[in-house]
C-alpha positions as CSV (number, residue, x, y, z in Angstrom):
1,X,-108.4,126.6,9.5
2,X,-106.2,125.9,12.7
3,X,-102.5,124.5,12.1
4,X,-102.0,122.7,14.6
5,X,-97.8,122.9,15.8
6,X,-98.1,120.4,19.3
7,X,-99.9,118.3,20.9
8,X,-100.4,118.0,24.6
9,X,-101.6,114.7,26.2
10,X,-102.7,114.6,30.2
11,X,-100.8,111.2,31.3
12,X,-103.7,109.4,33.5
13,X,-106.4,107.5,31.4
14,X,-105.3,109.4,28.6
15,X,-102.6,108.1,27.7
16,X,-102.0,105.5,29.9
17,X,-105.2,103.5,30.6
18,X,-105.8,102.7,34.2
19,X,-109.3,102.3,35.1
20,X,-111.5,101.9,37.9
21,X,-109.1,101.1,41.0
22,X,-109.1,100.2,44.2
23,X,-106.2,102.6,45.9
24,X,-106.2,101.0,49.0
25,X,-105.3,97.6,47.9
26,X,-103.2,98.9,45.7
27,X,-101.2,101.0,48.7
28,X,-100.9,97.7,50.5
29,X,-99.2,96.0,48.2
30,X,-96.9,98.8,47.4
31,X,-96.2,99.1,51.0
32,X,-95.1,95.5,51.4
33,X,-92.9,95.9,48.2
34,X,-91.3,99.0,49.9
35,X,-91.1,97.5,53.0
36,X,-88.8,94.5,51.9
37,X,-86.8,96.4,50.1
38,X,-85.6,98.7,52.7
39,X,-85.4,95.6,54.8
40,X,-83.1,93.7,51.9
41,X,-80.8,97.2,52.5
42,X,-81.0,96.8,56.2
43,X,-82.9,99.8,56.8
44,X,-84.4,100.7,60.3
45,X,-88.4,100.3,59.0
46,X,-89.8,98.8,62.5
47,X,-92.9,96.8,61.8
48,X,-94.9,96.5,59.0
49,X,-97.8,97.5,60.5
50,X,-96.6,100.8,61.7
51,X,-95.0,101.5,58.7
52,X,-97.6,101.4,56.2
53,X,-99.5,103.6,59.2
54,X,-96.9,106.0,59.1
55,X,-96.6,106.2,55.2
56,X,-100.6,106.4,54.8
57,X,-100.6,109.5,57.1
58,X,-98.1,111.3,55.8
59,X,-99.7,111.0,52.2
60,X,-103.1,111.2,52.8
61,X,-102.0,114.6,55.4
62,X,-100.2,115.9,51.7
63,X,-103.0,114.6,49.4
64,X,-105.6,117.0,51.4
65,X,-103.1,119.6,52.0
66,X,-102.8,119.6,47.9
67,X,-106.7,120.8,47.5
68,X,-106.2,123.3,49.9
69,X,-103.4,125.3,48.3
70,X,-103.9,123.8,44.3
71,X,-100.2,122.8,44.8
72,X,-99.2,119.3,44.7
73,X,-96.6,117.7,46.7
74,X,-93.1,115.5,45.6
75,X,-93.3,111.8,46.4
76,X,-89.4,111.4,46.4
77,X,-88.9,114.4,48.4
78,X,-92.1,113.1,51.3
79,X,-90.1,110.1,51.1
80,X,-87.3,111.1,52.2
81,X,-88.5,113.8,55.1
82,X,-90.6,110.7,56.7
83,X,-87.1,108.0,56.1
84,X,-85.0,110.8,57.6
85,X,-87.7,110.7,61.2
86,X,-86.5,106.9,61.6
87,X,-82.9,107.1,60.1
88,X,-83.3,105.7,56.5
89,X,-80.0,106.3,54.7
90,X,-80.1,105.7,51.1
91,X,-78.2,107.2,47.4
92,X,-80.5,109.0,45.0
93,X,-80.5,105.3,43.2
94,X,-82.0,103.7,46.0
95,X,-84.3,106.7,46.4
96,X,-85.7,106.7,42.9
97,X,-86.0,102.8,43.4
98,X,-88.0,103.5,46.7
99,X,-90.5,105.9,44.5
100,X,-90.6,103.1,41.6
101,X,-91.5,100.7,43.9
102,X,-94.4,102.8,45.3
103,X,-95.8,102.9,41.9
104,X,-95.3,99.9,40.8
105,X,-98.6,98.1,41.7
106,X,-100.7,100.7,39.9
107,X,-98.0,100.6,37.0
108,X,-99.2,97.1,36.7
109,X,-103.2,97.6,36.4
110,X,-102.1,100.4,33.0
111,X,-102.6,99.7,29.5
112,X,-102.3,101.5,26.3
113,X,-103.9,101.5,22.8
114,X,-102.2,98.7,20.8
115,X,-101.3,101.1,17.9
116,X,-100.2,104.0,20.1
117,X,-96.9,104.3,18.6
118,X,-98.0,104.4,15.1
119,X,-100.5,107.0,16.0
120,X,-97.7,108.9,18.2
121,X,-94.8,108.3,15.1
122,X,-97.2,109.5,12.6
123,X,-97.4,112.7,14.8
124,X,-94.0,112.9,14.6
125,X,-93.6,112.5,11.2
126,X,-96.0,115.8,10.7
127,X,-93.4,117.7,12.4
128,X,-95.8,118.3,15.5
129,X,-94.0,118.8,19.0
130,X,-95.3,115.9,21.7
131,X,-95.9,116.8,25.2
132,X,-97.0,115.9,28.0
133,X,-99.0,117.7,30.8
134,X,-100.0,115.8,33.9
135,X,-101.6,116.5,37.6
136,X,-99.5,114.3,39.9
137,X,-97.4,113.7,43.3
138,X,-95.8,110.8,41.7
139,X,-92.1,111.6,40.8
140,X,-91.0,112.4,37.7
141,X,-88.2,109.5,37.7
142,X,-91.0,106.9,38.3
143,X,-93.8,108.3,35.7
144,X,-90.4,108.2,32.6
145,X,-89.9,104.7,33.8
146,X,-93.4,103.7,33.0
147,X,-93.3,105.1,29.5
148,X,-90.0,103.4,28.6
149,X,-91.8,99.9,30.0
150,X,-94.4,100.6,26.9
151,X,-91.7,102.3,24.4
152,X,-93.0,105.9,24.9
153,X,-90.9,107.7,26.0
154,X,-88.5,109.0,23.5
155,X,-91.8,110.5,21.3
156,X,-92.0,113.4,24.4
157,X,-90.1,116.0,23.9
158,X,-91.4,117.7,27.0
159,X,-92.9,116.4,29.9
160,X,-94.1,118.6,32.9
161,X,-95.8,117.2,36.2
162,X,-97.4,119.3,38.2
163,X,-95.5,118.9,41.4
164,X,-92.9,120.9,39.7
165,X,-94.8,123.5,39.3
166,X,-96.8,125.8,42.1
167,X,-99.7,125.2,40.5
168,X,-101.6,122.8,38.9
169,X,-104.5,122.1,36.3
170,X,-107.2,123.9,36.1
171,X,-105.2,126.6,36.7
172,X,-104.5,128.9,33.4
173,X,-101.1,128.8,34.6
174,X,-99.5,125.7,34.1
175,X,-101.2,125.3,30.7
176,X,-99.2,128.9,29.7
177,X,-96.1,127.4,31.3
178,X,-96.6,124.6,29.0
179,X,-96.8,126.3,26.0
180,X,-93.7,128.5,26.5
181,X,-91.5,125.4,27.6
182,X,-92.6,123.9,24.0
183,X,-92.2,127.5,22.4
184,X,-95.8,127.7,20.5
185,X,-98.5,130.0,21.4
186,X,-102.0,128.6,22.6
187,X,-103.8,128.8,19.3
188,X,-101.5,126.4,18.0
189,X,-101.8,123.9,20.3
190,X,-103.8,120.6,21.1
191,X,-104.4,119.5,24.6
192,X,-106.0,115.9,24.7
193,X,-107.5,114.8,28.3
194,X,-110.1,113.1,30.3
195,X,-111.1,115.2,32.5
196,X,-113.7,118.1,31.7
197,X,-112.7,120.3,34.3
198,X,-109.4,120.0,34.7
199,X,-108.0,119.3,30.9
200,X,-110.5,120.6,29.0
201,X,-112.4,123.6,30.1
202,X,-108.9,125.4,30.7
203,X,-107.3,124.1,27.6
204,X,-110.4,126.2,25.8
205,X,-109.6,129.5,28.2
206,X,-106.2,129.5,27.4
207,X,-106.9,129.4,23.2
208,X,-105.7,125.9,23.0
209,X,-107.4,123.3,20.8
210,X,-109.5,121.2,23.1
211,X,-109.8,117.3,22.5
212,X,-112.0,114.9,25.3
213,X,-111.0,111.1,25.0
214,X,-113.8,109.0,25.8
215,X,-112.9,107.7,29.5
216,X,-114.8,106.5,32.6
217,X,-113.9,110.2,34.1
218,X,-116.3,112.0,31.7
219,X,-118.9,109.3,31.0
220,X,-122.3,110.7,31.1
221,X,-121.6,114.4,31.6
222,X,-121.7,117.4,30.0
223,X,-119.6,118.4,27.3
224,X,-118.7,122.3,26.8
225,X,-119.6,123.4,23.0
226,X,-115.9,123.6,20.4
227,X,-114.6,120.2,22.3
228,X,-113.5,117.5,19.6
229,X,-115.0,114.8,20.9
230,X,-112.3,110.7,20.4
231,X,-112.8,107.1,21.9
232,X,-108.7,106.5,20.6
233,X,-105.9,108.4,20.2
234,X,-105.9,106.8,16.3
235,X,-108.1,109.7,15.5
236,X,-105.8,112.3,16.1
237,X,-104.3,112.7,12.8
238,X,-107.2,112.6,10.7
239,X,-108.4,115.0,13.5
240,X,-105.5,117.3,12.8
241,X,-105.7,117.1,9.2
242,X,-109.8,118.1,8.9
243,X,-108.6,121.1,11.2
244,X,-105.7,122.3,8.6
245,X,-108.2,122.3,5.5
């Protein structure tokens, strides 16, 4: 019998759906968006051209620096070092716009489950704690935005993004972190992902109940023996309840 007290979600094809995408596309169009918008606040961006150069260096220089030291890197805060090299003066608004903007074109190719809040309510309802527990660079400020857009928002009690951390999934670490910021021990809680090596094999380490959602990410490899195996997030409460008897 395992009670089951919270329940952690990763964020990325687990609970929001993106799929297969093509990033560099999807960097071009975000660049444009950016691009005008600092023009429409008659900010010194130059040319397109070297701007989206400019921004594609600086992340992709991050990105790899990232796997090298299993820290990730703030969006907002990159943002702002490479506007302060050509003089970009904005407010935190503007800034946190600036970020939205960047994510916005991948915001738009995300999908959920059409009963997700029903599932996510009747967690509630059980008294469980909702968290969730992501590996990103994306700022916080854009990722809440995106949840509010599908009404999600308000069912997370916690949410913790790796950037804020100096660590980030696999690493034991961050999932400990996680369960003292909800105030449960391991045993008691749920971790539902995509990712085999990054959600699931150190949700088991830690003692936390492991749960892989069927996703393009794990699709035809191995899965590691006392993982609860979903295709929607609908099973969870049945899930929960079979564990409690």
């Amino acid at each position: 019998m395992t009670k089951i007290n919270a329940v952690l979600f990763d964020l990325g094809d687990t609970l929001l759906n993106f799929g297969k995408v093509r990033p560099g596309r999807l960097f071009r169009q975000a660049a444009r968006l950016t691009f005008e918008y600092l023009q429409e606040l008659s900010q010194p961006v130059g040319d397109f051209k070297t701007y989206c150069r400019n921004n594609l260096s600086a992340i992709r220089w991050r990105y790899w620096l990232s796997f090298i030291t299993g820290k990730d890197f703030d969006a907002l805060k990159l943002l702002k070092k490479i506007g302060a090299k050509t003089g970009v003066q904005l407010n935190e608004e503007q800034w946190q716009r600036l970020v939205w903007l960047w994510y916005e074109p991948l915001s738009k190719v995300a999908h959920v489950e059409p009963d997700i809040k029903k599932t996510l309510h009747c967690l509630k309802q059980k008294g469980i704690t909702l968290g969730i527990l992501s590996n990103t660079f994306i700022n916080g400020s854009a990722l809440d935005s995106h949840l509010e857009q599908f009404g999600l928002l308000d069912f997370f009690d916690i949410r913790m993004y790796s950037y804020q951390f100096g660590f980030r999934k696999p690493d034991k670490r961050i999932f400990k972190a996680a369960a003292e910021r909800i105030g449960e021990r391991c045993e008691n809680i749920m971790f539902v992902g995509d990712r085999i090596n990054k959600d699931i094999k150190p949700a088991i380490r830690v003692g936390m109940t492991a749960v892989l959602k069927k996703a393009y990410t794990n699709k035809g490899k191995a899965v590691p023996a006392k993982v609860y195996r979903i295709e929607q997030l609908n099973e969870l409460p049945t899930l929960i309840e079979q564990l409690a008897s």
